[in-house]
C-alpha positions in Angstrom: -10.4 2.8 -35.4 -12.8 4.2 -32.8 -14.8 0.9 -32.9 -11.3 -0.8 -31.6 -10.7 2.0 -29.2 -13.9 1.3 -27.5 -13.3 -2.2 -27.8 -9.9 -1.6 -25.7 -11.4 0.4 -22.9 -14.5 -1.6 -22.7 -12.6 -5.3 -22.6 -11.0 -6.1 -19.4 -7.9 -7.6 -18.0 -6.9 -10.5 -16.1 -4.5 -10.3 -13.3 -3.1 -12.1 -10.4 -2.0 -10.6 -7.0 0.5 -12.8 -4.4 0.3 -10.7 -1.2 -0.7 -10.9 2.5 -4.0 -12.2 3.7 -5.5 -12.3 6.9 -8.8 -13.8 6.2 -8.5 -16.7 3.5 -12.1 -17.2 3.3 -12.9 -13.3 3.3 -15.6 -12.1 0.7 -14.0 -8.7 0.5 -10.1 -8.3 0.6 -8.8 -4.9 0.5 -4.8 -4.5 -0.3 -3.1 -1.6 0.4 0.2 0.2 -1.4 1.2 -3.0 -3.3 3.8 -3.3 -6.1 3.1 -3.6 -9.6 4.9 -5.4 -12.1 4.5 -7.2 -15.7 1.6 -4.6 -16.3 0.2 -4.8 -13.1 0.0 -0.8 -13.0 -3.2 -1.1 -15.6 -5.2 -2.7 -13.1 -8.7 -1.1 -13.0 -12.3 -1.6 -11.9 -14.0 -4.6 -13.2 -11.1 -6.8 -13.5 -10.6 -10.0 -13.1 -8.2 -11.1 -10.3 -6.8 -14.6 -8.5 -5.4 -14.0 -5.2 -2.4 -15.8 -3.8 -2.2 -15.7 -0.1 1.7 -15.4 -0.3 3.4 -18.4 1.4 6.3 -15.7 2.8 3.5 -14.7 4.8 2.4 -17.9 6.2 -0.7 -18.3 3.0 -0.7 -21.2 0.9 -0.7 -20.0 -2.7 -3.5 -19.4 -4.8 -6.6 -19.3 -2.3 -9.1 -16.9 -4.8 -10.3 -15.5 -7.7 -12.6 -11.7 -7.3 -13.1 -8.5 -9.3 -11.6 -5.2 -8.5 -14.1 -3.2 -6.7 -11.9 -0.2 -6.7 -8.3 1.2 -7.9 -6.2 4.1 -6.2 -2.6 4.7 -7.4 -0.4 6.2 -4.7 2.0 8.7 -5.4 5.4 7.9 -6.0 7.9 9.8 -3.3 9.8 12.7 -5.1 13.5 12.0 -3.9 13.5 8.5 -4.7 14.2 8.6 -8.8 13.6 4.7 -9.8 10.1 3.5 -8.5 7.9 1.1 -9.0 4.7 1.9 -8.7 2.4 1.2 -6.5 -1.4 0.6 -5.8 -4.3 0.1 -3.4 -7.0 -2.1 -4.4 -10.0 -3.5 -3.3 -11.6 -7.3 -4.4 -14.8 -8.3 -4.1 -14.4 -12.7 -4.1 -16.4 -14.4 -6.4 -15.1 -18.0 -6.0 -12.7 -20.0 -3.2 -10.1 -22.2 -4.9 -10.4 -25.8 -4.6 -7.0 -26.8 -5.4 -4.1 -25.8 -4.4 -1.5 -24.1 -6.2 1.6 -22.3 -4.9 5.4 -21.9 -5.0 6.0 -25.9 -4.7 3.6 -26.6 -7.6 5.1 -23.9 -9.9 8.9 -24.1 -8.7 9.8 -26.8 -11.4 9.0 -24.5 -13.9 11.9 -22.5 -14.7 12.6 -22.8 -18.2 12.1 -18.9 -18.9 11.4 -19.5 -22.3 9.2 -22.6 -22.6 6.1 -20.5 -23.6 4.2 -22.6 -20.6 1.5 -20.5 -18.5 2.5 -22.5 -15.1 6.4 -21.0 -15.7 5.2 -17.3 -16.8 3.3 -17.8 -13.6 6.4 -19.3 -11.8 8.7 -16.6 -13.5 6.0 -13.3 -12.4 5.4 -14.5 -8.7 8.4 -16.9 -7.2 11.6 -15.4 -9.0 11.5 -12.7 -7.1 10.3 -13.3 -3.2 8.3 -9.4 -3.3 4.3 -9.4 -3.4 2.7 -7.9 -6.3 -0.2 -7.2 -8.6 1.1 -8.8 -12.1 -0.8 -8.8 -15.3 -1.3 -12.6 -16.6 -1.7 -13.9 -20.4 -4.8 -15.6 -20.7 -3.3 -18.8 -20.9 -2.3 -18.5 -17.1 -5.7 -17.3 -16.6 -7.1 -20.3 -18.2 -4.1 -22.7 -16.5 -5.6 -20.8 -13.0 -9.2 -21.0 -14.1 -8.7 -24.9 -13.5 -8.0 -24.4 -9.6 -11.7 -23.4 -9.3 
């Protein structure tokens, strides 16, 4: 049991951020207060992260892939009782996509239930037109592993 503890807080996650960015070919991108959804709350140091320049923003999809540098939740506001919460991150690139991949790519994949990595990707990023830090299965990590 503590073995598989350890094992828990020694493995790391994969996740997969759509927001603003300035600088597509930056080798540090730091995001301020950003949403998270679909688990994105457990981000943490030493993760693994692609980064999608969000095309509602003028980016073109999927531009990076980094490792969290650093974590900061912010507090949630006090009068406001139904929040999603919200975090600052830092990302230190380690590689530049060489494909593209984006909301035109993705948008035939809306069969919510087809169990395909491209539509939980589809589904976590282009439902909803917000930015956000989303946890991904590792078959979308493996599917986005591809672009590189």
């Amino acid at each position: 049991m503590i073995t598989e503890l350890m094992a828990c807080k020694i493995s790391t996650m994969t996740f997969a951020i759509k927001a603003e960015v300035s600088d597509l070919g930056a080798q540090t991108f730091a995001f301020s207060p950003q949403k998270t959804m679909y688990g994105g709350k457990h981000i943490a140091k030493g993760d693994t992260i692609f980064v999608f320049a969000s095309e509602n923003e003028g980016g073109p999809g999927l531009i990076g892939s980094g490792v969290v540098t650093s974590v900061k939740a912010i507090a949630k506001k006090g009068a406001i009782a139904r929040q999603t919460p919200r975090v600052s991150i830092t990302v230190r690139r380690t590689a530049l996509a060489k494909r593209r991949l984006g909301r035109s790519a993705l948008k035939p994949f809306c069969d919510w239930n087809d169990g395909r990595p491209e539509t939980e990707l589809n589904f976590k990023f282009y439902r909803q037109a917000t930015n956000k830090i989303a946890g991904v299965s590792d078959e979308a990590a493996a599917l986005l592993r591809k672009f590189f």
